[in-house]
N, CA, C and O atoms as a MOPAC input file, in Angstrom:
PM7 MOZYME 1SCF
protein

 N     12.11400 1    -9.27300 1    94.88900 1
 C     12.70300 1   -10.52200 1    94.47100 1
 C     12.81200 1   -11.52200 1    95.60800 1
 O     12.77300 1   -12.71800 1    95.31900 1
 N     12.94700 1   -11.13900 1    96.89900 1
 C     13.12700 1   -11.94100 1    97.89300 1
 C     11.95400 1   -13.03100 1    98.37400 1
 O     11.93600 1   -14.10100 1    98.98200 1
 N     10.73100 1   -11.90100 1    97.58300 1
 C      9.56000 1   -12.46200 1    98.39800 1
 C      9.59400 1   -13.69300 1    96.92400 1
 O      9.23900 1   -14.77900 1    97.38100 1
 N      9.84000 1   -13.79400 1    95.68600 1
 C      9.65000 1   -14.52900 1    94.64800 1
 C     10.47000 1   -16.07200 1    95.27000 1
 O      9.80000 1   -17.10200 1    95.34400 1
 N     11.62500 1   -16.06300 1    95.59000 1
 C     12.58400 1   -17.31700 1    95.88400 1
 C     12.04800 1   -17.50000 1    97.58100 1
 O     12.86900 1   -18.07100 1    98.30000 1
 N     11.08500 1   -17.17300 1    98.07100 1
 C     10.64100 1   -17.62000 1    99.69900 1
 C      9.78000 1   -18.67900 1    98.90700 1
 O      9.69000 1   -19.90600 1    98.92100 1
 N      9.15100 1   -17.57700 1    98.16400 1
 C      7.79400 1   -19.13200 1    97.90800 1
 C      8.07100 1   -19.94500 1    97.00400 1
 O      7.27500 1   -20.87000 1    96.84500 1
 N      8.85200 1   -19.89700 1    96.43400 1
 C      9.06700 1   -21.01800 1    95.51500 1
 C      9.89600 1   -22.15100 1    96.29700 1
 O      9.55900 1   -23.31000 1    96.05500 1
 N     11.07700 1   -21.91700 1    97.32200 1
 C     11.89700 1   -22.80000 1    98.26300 1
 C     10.86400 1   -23.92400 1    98.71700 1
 O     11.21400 1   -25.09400 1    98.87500 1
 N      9.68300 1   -23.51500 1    98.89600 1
 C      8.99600 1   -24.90400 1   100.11600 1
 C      8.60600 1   -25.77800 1    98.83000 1
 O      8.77200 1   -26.98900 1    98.97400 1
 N      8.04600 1   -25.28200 1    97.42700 1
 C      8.31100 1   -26.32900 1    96.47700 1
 C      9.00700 1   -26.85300 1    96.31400 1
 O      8.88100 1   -28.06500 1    96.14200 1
 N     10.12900 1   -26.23500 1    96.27600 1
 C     11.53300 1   -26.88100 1    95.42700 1
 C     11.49300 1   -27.86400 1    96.51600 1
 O     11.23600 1   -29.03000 1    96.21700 1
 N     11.76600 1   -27.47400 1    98.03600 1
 C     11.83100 1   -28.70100 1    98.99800 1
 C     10.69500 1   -29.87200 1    98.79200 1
 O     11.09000 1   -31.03500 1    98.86400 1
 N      9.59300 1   -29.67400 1    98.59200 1
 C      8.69900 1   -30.71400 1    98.50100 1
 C      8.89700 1   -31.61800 1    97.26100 1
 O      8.55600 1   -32.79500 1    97.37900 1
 N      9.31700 1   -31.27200 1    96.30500 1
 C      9.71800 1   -31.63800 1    94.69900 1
 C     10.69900 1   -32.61600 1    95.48000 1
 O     10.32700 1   -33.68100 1    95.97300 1
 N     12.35300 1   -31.98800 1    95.54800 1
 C     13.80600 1   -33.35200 1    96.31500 1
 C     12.52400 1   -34.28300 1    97.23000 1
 O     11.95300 1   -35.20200 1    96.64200 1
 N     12.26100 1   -34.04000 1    98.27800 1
 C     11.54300 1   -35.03800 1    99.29000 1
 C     10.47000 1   -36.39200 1    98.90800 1
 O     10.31900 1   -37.54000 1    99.32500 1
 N      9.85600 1   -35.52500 1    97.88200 1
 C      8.96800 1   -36.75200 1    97.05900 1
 C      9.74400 1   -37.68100 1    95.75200 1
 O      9.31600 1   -38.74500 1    95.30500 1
 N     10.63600 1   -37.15700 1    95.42800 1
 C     11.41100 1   -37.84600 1    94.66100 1
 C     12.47400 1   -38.55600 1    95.43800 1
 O     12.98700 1   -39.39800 1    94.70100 1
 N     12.92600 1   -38.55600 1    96.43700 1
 C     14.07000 1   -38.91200 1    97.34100 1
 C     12.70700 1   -40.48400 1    97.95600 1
 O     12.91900 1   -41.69500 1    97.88800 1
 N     11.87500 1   -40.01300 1    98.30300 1
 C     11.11700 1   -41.10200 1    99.25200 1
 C     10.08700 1   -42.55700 1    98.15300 1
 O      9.73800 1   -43.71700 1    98.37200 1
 N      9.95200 1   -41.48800 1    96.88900 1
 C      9.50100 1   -42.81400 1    95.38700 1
 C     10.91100 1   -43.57100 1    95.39900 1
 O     11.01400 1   -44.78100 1    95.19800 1
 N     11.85400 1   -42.81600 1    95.62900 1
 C     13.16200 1   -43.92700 1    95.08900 1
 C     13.57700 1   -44.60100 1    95.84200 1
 O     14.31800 1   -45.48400 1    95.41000 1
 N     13.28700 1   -44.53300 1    97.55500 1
 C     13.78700 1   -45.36600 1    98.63900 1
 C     12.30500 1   -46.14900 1    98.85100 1
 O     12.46000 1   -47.07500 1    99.64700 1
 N     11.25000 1   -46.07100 1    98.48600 1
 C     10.48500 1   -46.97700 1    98.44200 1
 C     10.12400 1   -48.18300 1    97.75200 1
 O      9.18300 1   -48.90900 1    98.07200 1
 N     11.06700 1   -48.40300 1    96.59700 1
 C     10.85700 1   -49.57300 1    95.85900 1
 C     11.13400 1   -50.29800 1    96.40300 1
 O     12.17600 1   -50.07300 1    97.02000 1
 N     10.51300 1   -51.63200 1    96.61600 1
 C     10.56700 1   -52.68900 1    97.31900 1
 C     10.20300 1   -54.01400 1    96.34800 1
 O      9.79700 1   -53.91400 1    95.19000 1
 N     10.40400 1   -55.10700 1    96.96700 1
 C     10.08300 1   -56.27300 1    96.48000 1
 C      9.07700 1   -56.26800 1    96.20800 1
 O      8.51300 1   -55.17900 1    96.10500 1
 N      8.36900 1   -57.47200 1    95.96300 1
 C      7.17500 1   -57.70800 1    96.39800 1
 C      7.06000 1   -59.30900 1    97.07600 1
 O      8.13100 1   -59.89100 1    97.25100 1
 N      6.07900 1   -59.85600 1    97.36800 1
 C      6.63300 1   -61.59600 1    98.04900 1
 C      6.16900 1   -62.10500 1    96.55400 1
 O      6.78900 1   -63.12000 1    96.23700 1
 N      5.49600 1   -61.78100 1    95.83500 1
 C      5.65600 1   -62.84700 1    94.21800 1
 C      7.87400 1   -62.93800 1    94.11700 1
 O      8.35500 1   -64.03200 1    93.82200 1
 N      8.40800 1   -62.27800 1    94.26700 1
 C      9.77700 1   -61.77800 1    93.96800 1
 C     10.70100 1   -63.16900 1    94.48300 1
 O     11.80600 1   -63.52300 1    94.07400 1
 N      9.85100 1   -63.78800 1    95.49600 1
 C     10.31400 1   -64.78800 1    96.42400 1
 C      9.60000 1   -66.51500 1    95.99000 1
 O      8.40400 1   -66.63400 1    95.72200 1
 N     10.49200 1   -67.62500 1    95.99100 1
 C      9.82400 1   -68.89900 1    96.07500 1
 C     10.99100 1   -69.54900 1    96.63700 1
 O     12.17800 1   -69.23600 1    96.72200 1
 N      9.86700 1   -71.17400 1    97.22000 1
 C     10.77600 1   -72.13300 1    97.71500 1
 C     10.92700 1   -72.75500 1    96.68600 1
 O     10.02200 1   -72.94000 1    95.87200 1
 N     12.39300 1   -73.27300 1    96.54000 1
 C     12.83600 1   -74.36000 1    95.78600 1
 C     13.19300 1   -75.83300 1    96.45000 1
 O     13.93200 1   -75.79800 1    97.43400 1
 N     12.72000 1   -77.15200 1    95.98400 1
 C     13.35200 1   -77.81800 1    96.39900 1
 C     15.09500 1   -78.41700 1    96.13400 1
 O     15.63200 1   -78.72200 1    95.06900 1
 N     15.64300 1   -78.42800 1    97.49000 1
 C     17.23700 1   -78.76800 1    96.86700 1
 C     17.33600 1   -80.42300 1    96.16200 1
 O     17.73800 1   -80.54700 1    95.00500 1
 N     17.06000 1   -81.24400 1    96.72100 1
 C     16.70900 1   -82.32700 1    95.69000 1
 C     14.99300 1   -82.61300 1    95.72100 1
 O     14.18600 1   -82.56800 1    96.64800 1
 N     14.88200 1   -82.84400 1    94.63100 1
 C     13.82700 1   -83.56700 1    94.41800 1
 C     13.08000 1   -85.12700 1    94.58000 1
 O     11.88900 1   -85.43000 1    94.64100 1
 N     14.08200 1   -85.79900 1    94.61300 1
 C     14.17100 1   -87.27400 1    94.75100 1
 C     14.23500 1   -87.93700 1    96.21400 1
 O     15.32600 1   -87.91400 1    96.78200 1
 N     13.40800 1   -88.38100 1    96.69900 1
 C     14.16600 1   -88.37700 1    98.16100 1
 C     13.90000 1   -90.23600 1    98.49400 1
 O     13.09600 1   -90.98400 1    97.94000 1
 N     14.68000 1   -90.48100 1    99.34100 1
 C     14.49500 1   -92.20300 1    99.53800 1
 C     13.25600 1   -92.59700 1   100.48400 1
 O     13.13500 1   -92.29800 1   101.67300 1
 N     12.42000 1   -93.28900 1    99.73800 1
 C     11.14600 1   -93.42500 1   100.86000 1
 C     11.34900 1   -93.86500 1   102.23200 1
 O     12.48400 1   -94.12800 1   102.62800 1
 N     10.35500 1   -93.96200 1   102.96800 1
 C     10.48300 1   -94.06200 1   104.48300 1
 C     10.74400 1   -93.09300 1   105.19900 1
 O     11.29800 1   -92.05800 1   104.82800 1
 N     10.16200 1   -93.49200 1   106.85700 1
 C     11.02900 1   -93.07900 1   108.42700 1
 C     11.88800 1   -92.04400 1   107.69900 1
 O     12.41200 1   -92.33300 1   106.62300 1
 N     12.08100 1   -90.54000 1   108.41100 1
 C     13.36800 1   -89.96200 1   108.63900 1
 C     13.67700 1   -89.14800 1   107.16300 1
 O     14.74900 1   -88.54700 1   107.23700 1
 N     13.20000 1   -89.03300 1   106.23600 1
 C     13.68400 1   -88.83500 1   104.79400 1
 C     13.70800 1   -86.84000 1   105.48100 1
 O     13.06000 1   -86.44000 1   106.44800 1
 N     14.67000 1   -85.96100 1   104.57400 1
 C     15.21000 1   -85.01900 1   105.33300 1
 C     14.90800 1   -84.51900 1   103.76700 1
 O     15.59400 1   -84.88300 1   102.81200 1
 N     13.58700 1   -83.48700 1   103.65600 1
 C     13.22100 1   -82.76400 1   102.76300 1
 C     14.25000 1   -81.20600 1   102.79000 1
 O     14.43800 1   -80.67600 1   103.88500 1
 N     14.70500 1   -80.73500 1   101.83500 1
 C     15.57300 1   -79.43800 1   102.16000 1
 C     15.14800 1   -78.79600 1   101.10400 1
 O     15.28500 1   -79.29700 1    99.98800 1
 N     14.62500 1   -77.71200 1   101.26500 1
 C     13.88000 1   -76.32400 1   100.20100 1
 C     14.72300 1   -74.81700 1   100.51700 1
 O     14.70400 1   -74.25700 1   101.61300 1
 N     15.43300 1   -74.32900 1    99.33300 1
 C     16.16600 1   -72.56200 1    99.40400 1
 C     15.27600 1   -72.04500 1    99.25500 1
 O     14.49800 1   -72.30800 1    98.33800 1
 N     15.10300 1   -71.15500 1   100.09600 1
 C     14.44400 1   -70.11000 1    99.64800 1
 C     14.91800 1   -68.93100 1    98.93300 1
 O     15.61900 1   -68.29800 1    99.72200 1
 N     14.85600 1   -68.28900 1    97.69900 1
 C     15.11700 1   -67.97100 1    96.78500 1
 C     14.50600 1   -66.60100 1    96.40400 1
 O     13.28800 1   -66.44600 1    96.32000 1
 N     15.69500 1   -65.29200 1    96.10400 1
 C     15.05000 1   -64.03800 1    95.52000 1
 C     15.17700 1   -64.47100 1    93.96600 1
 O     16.06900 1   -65.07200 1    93.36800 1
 N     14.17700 1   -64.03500 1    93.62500 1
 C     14.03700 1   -64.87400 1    92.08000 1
 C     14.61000 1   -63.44400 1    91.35300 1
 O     15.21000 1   -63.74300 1    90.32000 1
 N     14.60500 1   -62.85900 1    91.45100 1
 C     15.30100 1   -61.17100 1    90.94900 1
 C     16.81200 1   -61.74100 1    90.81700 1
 O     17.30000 1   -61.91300 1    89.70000 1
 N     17.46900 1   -62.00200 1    91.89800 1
 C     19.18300 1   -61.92600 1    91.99600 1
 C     19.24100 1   -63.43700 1    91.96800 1
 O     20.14800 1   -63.89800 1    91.27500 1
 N     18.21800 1   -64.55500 1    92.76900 1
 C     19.41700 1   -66.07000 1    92.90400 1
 C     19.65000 1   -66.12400 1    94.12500 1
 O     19.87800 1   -67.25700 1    94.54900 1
 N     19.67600 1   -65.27000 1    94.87600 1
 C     20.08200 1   -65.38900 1    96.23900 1
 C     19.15800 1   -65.52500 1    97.01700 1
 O     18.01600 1   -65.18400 1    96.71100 1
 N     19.53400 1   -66.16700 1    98.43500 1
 C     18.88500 1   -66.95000 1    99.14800 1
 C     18.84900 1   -66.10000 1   100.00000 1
 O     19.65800 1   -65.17400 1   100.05600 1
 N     17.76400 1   -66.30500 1   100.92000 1
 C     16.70000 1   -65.55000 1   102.00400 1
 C     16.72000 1   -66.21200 1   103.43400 1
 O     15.95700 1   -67.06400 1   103.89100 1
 N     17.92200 1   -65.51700 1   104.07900 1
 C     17.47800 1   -66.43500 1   105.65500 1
 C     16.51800 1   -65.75200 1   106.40700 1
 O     15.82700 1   -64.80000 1   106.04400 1
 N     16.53900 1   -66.48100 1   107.79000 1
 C     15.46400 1   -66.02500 1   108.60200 1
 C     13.99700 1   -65.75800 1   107.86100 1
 O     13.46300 1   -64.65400 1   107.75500 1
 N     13.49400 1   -66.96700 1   107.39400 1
 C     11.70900 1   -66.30600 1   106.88300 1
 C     11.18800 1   -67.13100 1   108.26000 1
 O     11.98400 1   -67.52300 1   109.11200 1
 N      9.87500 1   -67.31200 1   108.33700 1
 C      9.37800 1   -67.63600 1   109.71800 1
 C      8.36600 1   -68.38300 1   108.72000 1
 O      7.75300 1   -67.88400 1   107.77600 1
 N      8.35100 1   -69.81000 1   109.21000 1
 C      7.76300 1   -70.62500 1   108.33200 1
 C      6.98600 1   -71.24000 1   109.38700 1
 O      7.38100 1   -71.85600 1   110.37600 1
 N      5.34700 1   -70.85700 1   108.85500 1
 C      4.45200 1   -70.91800 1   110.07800 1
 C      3.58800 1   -72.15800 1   109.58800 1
 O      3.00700 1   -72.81300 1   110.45400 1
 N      3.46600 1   -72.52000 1   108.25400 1
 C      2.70400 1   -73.23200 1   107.67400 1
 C      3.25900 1   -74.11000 1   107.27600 1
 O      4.20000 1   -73.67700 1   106.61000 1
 N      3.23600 1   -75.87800 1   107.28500 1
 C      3.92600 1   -76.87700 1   106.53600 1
 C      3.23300 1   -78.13300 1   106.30000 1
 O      3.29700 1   -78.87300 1   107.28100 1
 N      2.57900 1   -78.62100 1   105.29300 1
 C      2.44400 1   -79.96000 1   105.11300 1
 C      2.52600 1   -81.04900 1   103.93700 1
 O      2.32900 1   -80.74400 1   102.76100 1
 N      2.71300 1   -81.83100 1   104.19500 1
 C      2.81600 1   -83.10900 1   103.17900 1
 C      2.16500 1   -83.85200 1   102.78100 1
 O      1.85600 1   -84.69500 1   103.62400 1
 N      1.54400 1   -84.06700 1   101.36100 1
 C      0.62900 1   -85.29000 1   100.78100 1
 C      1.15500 1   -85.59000 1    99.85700 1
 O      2.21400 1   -85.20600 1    99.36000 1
 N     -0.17200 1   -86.91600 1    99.31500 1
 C      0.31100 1   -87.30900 1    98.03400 1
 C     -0.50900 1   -86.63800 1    97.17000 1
 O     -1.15100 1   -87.26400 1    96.32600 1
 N     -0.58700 1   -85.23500 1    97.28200 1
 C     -1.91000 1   -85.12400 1    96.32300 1
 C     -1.50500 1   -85.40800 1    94.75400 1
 O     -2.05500 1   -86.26500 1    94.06200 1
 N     -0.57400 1   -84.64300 1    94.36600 1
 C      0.41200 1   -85.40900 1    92.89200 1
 C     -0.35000 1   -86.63000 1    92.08100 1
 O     -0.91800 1   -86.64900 1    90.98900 1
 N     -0.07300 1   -87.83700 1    93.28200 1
 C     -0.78600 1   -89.01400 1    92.94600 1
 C     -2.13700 1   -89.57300 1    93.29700 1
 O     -2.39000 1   -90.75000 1    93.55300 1
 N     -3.45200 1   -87.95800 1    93.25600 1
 C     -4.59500 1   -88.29400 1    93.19800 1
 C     -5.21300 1   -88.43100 1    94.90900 1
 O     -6.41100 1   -88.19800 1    95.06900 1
 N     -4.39600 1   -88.79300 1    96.09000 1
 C     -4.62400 1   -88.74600 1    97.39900 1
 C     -4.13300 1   -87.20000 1    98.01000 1
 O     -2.91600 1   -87.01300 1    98.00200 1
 N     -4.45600 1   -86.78700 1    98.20600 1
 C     -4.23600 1   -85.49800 1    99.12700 1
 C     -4.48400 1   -85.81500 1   100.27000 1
 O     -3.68800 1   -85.38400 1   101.10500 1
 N     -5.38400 1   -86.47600 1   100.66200 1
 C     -5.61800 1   -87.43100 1   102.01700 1
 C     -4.51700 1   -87.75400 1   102.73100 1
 O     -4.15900 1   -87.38800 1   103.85000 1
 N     -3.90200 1   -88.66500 1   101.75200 1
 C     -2.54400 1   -89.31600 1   102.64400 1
 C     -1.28000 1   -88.58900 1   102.64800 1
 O     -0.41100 1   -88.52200 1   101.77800 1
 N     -1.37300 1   -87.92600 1   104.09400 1
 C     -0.86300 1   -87.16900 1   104.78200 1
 C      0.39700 1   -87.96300 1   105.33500 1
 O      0.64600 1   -89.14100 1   105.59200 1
 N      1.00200 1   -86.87700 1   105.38800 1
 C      2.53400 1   -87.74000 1   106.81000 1
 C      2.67000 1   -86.22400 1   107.75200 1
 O      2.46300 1   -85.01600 1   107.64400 1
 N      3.15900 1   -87.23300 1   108.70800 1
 C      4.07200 1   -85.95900 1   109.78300 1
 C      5.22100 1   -85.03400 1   109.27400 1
 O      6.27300 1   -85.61600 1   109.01000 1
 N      5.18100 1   -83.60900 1   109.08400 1
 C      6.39600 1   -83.04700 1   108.96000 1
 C      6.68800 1   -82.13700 1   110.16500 1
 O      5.83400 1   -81.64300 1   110.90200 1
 N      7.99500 1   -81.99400 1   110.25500 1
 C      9.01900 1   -82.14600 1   111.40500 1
 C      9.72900 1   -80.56400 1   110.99400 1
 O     10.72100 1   -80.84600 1   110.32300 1
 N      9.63400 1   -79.13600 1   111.11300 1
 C     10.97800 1   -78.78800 1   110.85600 1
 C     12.29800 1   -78.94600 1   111.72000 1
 O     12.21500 1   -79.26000 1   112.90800 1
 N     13.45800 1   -78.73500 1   111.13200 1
 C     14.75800 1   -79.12500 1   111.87200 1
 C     15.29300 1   -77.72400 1   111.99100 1
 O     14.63600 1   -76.81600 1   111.48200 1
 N     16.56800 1   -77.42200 1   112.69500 1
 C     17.89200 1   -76.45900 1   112.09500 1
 C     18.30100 1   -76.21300 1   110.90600 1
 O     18.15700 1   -77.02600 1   109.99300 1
 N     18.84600 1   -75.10000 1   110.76600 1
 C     18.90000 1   -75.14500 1   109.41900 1
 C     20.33600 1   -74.98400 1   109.46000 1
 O     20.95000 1   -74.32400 1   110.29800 1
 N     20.95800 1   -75.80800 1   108.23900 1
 C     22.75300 1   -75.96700 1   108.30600 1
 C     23.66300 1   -75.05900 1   107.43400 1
 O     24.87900 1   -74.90300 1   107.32300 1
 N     22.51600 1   -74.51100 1   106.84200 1
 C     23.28900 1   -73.13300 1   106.12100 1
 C     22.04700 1   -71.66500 1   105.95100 1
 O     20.87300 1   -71.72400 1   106.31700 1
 N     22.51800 1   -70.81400 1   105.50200 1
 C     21.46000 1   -69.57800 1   105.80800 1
 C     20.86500 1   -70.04800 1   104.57600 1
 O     21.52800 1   -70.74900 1   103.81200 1
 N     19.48500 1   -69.67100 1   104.27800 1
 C     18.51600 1   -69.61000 1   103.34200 1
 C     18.21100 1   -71.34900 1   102.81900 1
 O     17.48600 1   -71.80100 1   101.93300 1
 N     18.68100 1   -71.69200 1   103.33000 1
 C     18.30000 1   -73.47300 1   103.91500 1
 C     17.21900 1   -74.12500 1   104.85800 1
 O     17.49500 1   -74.34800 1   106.03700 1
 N     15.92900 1   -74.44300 1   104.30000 1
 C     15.12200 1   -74.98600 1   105.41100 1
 C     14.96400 1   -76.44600 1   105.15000 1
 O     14.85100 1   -77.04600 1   104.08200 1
 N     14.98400 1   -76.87000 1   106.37000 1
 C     15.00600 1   -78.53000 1   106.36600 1
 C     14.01100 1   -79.08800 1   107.39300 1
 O     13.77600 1   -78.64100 1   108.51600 1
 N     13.38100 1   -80.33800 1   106.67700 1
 C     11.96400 1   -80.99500 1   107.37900 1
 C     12.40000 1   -82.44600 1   107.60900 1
 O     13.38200 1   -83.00600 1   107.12300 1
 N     11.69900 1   -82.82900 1   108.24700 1
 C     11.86000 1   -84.19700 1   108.41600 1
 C     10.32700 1   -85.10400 1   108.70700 1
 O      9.39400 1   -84.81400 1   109.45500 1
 N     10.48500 1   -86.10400 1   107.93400 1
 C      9.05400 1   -86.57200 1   107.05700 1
 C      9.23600 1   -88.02500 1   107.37900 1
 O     10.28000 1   -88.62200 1   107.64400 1
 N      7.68100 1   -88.58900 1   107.28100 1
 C      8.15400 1   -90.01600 1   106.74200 1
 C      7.37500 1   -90.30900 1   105.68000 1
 O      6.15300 1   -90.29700 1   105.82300 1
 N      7.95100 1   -90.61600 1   104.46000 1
 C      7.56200 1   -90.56000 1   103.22300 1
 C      7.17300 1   -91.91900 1   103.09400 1
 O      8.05500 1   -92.76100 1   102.92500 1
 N      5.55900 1   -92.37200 1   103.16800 1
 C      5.41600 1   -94.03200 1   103.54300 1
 C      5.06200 1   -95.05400 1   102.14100 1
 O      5.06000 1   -96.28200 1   102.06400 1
 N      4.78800 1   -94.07200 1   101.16300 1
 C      4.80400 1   -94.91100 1    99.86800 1
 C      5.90300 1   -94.43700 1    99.46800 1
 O      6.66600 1   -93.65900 1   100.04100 1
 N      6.02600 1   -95.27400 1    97.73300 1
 C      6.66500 1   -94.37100 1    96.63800 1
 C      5.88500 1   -93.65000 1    95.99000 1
 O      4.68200 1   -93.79200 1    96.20900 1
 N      6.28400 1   -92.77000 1    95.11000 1
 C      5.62900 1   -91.77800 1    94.50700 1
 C      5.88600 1   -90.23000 1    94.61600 1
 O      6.78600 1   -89.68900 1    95.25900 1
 N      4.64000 1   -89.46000 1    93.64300 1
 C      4.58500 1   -88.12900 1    94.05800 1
 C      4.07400 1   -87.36800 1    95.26200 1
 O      3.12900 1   -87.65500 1    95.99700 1
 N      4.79700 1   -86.46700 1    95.30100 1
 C      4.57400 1   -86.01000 1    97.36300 1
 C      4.34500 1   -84.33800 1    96.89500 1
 O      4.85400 1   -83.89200 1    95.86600 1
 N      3.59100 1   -83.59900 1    97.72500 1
 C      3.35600 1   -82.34800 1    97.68000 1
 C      3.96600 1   -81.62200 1    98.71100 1
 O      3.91700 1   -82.32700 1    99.71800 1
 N      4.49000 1   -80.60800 1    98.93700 1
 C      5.16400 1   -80.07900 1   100.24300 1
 C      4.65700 1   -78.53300 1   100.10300 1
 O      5.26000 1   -77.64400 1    99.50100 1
 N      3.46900 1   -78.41600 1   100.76200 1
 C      3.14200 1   -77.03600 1   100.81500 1
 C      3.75400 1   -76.23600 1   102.28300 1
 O      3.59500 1   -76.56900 1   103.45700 1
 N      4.49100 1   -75.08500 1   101.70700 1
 C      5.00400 1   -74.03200 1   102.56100 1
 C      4.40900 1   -72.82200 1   102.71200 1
 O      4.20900 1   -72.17000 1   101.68800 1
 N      3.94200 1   -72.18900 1   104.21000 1
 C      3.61400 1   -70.50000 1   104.28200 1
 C      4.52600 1   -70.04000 1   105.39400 1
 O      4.75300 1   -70.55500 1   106.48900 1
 N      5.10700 1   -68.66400 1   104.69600 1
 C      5.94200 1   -68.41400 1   105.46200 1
 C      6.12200 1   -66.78200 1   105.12800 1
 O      5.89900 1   -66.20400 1   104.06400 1
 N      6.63800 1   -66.19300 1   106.49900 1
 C      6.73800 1   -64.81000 1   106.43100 1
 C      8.57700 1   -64.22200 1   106.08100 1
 O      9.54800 1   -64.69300 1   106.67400 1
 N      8.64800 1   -63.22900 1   105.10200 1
 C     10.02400 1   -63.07100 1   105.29300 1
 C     10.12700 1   -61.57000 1   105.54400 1
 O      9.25400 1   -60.82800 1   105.09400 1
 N     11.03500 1   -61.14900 1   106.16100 1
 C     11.30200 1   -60.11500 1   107.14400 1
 C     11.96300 1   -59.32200 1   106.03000 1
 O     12.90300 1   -59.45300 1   105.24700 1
 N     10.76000 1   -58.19100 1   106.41700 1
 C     10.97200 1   -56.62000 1   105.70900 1
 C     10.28600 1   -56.66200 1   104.21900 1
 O     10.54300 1   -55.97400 1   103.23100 1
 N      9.08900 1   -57.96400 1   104.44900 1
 C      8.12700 1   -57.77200 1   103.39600 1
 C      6.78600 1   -57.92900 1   103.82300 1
 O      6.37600 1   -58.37900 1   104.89300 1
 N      6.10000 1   -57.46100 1   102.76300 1
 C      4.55100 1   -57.60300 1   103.21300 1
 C      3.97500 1   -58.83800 1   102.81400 1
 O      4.47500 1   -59.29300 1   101.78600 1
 N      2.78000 1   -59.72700 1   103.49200 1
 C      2.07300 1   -60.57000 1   102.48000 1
 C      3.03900 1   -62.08100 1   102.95800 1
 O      3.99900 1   -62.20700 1   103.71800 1
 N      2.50800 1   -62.77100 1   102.38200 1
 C      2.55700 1   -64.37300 1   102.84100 1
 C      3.07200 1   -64.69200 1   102.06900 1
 O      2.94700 1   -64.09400 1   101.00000 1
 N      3.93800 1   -65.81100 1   102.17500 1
 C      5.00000 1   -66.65500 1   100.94000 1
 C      4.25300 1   -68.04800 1   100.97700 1
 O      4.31600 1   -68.83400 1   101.92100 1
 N      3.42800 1   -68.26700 1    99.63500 1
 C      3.18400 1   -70.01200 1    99.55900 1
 C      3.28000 1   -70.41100 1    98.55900 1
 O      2.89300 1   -70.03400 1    97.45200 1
 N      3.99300 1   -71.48400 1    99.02500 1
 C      4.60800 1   -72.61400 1    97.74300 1
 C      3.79700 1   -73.84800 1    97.73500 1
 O      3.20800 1   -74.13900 1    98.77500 1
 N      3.70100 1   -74.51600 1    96.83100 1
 C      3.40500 1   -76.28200 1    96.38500 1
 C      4.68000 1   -76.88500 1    95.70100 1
 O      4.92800 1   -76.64400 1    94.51900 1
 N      5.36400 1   -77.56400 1    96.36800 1
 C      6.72100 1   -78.19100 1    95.58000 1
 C      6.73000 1   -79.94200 1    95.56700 1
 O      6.57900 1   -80.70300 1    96.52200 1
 N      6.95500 1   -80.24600 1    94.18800 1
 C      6.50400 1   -81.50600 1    94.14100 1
 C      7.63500 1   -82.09500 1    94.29400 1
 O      8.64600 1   -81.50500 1    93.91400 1
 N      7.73700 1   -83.45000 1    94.91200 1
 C      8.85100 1   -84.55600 1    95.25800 1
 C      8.53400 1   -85.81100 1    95.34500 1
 O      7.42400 1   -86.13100 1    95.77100 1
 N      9.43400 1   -86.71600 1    94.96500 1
 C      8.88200 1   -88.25900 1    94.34500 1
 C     10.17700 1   -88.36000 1    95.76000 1
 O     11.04600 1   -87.67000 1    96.29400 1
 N      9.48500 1   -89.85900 1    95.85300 1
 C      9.53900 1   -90.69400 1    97.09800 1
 C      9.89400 1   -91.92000 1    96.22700 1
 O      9.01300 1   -92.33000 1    95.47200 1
 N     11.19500 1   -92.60400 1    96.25000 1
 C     11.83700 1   -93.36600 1    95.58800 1
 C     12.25600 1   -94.91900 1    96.74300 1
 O     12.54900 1   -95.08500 1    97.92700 1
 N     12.10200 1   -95.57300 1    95.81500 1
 C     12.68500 1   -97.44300 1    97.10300 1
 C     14.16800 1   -97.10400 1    97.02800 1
 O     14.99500 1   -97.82600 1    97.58500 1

């Protein structure tokens, strides 16, 4: 009988271990994640202060520290993708808060594409978030 429960033990152990390591492996995925813009509307010109949450779309809750390597601004919306502006990132004034600084030189629709990495996931985060540029 002794020799029956030796060999069966390194199963039984391998059985807990693979079931213990499927259940601590579920993870996100980066689809799980997007930027939102906090307003949409922003006042044209010099200086306009674009602010996007980043967002676990699962819970609502916001994601600090992502590393946002990629950023730019057009009008593609309104048919120019061409016309480009400078974006600026700033500090950010609360966690899961990123803030740019632009100069939004018409009115109109504005594109704000983001790539960005967030920590303790795999894969690239990119957004297209649209924003009108108001007198």
């Amino acid at each position: 009988m002794t020799t029956f429960h030796i060999k069966r033990a390194p199963m039984a152990a391998l059985m807990v271990a693979l079931s213990v390591s499927a259940v601590s492996t579920v993870r996100a995925d980066i689809a799980d994640y997007e930027f939102r813009l906090v307003q949409t509307n922003l006042k044209q010109g010099d200086g306009a202060m674009v602010s996007v949450r980043l967002v676990d779309k699962r819970t609502g809750g916001t994601i600090p520290d992502a590393v946002i390597f990629a950023m730019r601004i057009d009008m593609a919306p309104d048919g120019m993708p061409t016309m480009t502006a400078p974006i600026e990132a700033l500090p950010s004034t609360e966690p899961g808060i990123y803030r740019f600084k632009t100069n939004l030189t018409m009115e109109g629709g504005w594109q704000l594409s983001l790539g960005a990495k967030i920590q303790g996931e795999s894969g690239t985060l990119q957004n297209k978030l649209i924003l009108r540029a108001v007198p």
